[in-house]
N, C-alpha and C positions, 0 to 999 in steps of 0.2 A: 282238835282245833281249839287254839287258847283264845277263844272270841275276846274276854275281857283282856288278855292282853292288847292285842288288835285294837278295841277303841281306845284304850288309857294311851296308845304310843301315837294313834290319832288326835286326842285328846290334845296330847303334849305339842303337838304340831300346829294345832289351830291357834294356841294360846301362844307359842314362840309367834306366829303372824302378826297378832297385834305389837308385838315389839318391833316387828320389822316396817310396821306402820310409821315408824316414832320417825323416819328419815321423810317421808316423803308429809308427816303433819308441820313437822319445823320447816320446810321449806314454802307451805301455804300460808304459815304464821307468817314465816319472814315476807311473805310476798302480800301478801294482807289481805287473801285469797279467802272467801266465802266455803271453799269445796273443806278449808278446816274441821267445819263442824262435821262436814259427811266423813272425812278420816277417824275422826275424834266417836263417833258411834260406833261407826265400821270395827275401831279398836275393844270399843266396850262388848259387844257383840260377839266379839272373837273371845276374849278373855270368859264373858260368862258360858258361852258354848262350850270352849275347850277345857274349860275345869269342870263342868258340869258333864261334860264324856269322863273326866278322869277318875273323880268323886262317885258316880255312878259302876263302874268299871271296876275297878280296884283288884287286880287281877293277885290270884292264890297263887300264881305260878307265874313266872317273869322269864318262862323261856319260851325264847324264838326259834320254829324251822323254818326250813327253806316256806312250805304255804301260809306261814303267817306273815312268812317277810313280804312273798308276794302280793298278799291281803294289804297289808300294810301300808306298801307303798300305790299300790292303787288308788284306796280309800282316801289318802291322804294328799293325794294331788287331784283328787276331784272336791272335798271340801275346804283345802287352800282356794284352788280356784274358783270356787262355787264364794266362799267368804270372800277373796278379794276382788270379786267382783262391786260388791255391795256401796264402796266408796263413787264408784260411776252412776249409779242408777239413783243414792240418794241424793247425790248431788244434782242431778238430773242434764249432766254433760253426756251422758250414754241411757239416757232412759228405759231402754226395754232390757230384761234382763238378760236374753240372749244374746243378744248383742255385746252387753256388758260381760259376759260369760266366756263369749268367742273373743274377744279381746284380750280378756284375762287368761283366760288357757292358750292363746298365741303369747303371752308374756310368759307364763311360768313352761312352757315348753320350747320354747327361743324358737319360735317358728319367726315371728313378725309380721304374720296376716293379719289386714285391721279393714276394718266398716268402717273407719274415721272418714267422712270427707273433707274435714277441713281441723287439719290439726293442730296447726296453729292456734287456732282459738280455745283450743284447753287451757284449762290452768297450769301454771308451773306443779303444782305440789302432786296432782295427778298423771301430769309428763312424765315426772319422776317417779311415781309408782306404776307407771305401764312402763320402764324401760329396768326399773329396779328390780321386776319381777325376771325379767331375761338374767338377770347377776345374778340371784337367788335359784334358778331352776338350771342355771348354766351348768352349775358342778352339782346339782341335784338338792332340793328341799330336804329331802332325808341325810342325805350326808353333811347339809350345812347343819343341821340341829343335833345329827349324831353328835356332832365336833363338839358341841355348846352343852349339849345336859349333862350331866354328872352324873344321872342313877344310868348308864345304860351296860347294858351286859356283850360280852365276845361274841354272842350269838348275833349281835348285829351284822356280823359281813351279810347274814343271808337277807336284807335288808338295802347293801351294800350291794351284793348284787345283783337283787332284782333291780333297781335303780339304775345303777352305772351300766353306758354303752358301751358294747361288744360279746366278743361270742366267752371269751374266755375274765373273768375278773376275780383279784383275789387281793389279800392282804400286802402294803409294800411294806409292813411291820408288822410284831406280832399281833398286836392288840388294834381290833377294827376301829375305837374311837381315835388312836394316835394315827392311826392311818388318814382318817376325815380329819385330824387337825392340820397334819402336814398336806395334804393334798390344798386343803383353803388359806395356806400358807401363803403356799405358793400362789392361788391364784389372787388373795389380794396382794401380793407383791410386785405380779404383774399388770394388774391394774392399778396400782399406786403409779406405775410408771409411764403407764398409758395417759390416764390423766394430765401425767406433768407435761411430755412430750404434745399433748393438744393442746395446752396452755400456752404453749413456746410459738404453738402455730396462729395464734389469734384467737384463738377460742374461749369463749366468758367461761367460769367453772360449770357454771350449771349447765351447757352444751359437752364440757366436758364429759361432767360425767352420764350424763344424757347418752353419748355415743361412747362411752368408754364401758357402760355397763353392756349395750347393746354388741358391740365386738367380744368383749369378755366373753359373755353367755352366746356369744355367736348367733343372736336373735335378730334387731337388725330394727329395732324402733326409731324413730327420731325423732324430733320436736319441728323439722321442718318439713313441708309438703313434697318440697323436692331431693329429700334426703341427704344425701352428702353432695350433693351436685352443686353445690352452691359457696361450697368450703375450699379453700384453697388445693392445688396440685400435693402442695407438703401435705396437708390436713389427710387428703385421701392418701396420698402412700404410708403413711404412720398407721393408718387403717388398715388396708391391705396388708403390713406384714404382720400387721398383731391379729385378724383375724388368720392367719394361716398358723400363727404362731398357738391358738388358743384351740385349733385343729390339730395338735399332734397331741399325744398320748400323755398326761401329762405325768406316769411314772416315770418318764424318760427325763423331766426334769431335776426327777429325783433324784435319777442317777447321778445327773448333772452335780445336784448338789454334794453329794457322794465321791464324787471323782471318777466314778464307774461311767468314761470316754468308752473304754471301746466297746462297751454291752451298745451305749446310745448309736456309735456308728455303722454295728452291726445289726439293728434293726430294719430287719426287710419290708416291715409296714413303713416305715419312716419314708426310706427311700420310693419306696413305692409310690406312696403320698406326691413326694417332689416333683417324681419323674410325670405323675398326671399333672400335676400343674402346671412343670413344666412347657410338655407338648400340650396341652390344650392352652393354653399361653400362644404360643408359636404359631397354632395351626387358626385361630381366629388371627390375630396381628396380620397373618397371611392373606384373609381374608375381608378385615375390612378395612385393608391400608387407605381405599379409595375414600371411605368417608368421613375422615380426620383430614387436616391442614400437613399434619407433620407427626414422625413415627412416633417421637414422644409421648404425644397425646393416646397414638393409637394403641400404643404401648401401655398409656396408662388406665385407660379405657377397660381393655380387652385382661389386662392384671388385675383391677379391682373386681370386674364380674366374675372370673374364674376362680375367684379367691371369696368373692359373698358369698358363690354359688356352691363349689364344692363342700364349702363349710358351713353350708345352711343356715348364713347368716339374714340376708335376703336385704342388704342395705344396698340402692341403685348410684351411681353416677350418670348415669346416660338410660335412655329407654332401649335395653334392648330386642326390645318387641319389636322394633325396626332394622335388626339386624339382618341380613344375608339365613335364609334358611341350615347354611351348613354349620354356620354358628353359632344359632341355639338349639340345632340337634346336639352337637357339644353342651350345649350347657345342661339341655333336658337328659343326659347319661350325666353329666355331672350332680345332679339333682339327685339321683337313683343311688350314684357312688358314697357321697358324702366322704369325711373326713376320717381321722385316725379313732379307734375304740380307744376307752379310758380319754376322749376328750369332750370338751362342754361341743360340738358338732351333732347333728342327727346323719339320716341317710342308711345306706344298707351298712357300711364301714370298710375301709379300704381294708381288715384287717379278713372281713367276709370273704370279700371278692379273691382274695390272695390265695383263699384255703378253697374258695371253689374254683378256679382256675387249676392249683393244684388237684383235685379230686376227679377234673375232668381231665387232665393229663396220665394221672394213674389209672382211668378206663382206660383209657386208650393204649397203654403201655398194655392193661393187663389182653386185651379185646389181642392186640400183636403177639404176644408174648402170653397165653395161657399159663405158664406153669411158674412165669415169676412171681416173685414175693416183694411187693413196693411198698413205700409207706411215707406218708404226708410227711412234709415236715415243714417248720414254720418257727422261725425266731429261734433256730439253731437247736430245734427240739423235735421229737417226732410226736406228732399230735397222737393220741387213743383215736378209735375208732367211733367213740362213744361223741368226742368231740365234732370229729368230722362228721360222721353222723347227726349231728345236729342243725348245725349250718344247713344243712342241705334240708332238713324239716323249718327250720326257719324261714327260709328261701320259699319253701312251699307256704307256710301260712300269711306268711307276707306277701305274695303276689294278691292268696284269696281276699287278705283284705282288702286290698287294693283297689281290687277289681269288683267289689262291694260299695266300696265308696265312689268308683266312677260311674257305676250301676245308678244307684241312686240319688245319685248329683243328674243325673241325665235325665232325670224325673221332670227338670225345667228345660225348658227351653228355649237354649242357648248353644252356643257352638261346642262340638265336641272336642275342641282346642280349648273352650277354656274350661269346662268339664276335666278333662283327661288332666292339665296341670295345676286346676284347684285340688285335685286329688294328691299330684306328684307332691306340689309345693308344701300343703298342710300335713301330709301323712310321709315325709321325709323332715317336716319341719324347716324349711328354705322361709314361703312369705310368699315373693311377687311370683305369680306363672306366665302365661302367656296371655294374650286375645285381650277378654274381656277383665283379668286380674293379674294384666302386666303391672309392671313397674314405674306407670303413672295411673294404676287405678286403684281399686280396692276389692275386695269382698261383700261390700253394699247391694252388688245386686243379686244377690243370691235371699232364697225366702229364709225365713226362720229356721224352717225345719232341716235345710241344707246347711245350715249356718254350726247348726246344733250336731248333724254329722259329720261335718269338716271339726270341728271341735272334738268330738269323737275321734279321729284321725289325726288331730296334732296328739293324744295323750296316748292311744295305740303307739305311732312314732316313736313318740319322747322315752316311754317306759318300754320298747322296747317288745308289745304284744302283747306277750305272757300274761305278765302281772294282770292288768285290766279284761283276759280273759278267765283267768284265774278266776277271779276277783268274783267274776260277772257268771260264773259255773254252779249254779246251783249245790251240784253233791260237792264244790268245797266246802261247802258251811255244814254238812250233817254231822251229825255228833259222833257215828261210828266209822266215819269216813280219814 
């Protein structure tokens, strides 16, 4: 175990934070915002922490395996989150830390579950670093800072992919850091255009990119009480296709750039993706034609939820807490499903679900058919055994958690509806759930210490399990281990 490289590549993380501070201090300057000074510490903070892991650290060997990666990336998105919390609590706009914790870790894991009850009354410069943090943890904290340092070594993929969702992740290039540059390419590209297109719709910039960060990272923050409900019909469908759009895979974009058409049209996750949106599109529109004026509406209602929801963005136009029960049984499997692997989305990953429908189809073939010889296949490849094998332990350790966090949330005293979808929302990373933390409430009413486990459950999500048990495993850290 290369401990000192582990803190020096933490080290180097905390310290890249404060730089990521410099957007959301210029915009309290320019607002003439008090919470300045609380960013302007928070910075120095980070800077003396992070070079003081690094200076202390100084690691004899600068190579990374698969368990330091995992260490790594654990580590380093709890003391992100733990340090950007710090800008709320000094300010005294989120005073207790856990609060300002579970905030911050719904930011840097684009969940969008927040204690706020009146958000409006924030400052500008900390709006913009609670929804800045959803941009930042979109395409992942380690791969944004891979992209950016200059000393880092090839051994990062495994880094790379303890971080990035889905079952299967590798290089779209030889070299892991050119790989994080092109991947951030591309997503600010597409948020360079998101921006524009919400500007054209009415929107001030700093709304823009308020909600253009929160779609990007598919997290789902907003600067108004009533989220996008308040924005124009255009504003919200410019929304709905770019968080669907920020849901698919985004080596497929690659291709895009490539010319490599028929790999992207042959992609069975892709399609697969569509086709749920599609019918769960369809099969709500079906169902709450009665509570709109006209299809349009219901249309655009039942598209924008299906499209927050699979992609575990968790931005509302409508409460649909008040929906027709068959409709947010759709939404709560859409919650489960989530979006494409290799995308800023959380959830199980449609790319899971594909290879365990598959796996349960070749029982059954072999249960008929004893003596045949079947074999998965997926994205025009036959999967190893080692692969599918795994998914299916995934599948297992993710239920336990699961079912840990709903354990424990049930500790209070409250309905097991919103029990059961504080657990789905935060540990799929979505936001709103049902009952008591729909989508005109919050997370407020939950104690500390649930506050603290649901927080616990957006970074299991986000990372994906492993790493943070990893992490959290005793004999990883032994010396002969």
């Amino acid at each position: 175990m290369n401990r000192r490289m582990i803190f020096s590549v933490v080290g180097k993380m905390v310290t890249a934070e404060a730089g990521l501070l410099i957007l959301p201090l210029a915009t309290a300057v320019l607002y003439g915002e008090s919470c300045a000074w609380a960013i302007l510490q928070t910075m120095l903070l980070a800077l003396v922490l992070g070079q003081t892991m690094v200076l202390l650290s100084r690691p004899k060997s600068r190579v990374i395996y698969a368990r330091e990666g995992f260490c790594i990336t654990a580590l380093a998105w709890i003391f992100m989150s733990a340090v950007g919390a710090l800008p709320f609590v000094i300010s005294g706009e989120i005073p207790h830390f856990i609060d300002a914790f579970f905030e911050t870790v719904s930011g840097f894991t684009t969940t969008g579950a927040s204690i706020l009850n009146d958000v409006e009354a924030m400052s500008h410069g900390l709006l913009l670093w609670r929804s800045f943090t959803h941009w930042v943890g979109g395409m992942g904290i380690l791969v944004f800072v891979t992209a950016l340092l200059p000393s880092v070594s090839d051994r990062t993929i495994h880094i790379l992919r303890a971080e990035m969702p889905g079952p299967i992740v590798g290089k779209i290039v030889p070299k892991a850091k050119d790989t994080a540059m092109i991947l951030y390419k591309i997503y600010l590209g597409m948020t360079a255009v998101m921006v524009v297109l919400l500007l054209l719709g009415g929107m001030s910039l700093f709304e823009s990119l308020i909600h253009t960060f929160g779609a990007a990272g598919t997290g789902g923050f907003s600067s108004r009480a009533t989220s996008i409900a308040s924005y124009s019909p255009y504003c919200q469908w410019v929304i709905t296709i770019f968080m669907l759009l920020f849901g698919i895979n985004f080596n497929l974009y690659y291709l895009l750039l490539i010319r490599r058409f028929r790999s992207v049209l042959q992609s069975t996750e892709l399609w697969t993706y569509l086709a749920i949106v599609v019918v769960a599109i369809a099969l709500i529109c079906a169902n709450i034609r009665d509570l709109y004026s006209t299809f349009a509406e219901t249309l655009r209602y039942a598209s924008f939820q299906v499209s927050t929801i699979i992609t575990t963005t968790g931005y509302a136009t409508t409460d649909f807490n008040l929906w027709p029960g068959f409709s947010k049984g759709i939404l709560l499997l859409l919650m489960f499903v989530g979006a494409c692997a290799g995308s800023t989305a959380g959830g199980l990953k449609v790319s899971r679900v594909v290879i365990m429908a598959k796996n349960v189809g070749r029982q059954l073939r072999q249960l008929v058919h004893p003596r045949s010889v079947t074999a998965v296949k997926f994205e025009g490849k036959t999967l190893d055994d080692q692969t599918a094998h795994g998914v299916g332990v995934y599948l297992s350790v993710y239920l336990f958690c699961f079912v840990a966090i709903v354990l424990l949330l049930c500790l209070e005293d409250m309905s097991f509806t919103t029990h059961f979808s504080a657990a789905a929302a935060c540990f799929n990373n979505i936001g709103p759930g049902f009952d008591l933390v729909g989508p005109a409430s919050n997370y407020d009413c939950y104690s500390y210490f649930s506050k603290f486990v649901l927080s616990i459950g957006m970074l299991l999500g986000r990372l994906e399990i492993y790493p943070l048990l990893i992490a959290l495993y005793p004999g990883t850290w032994r010396k002969k281990s």
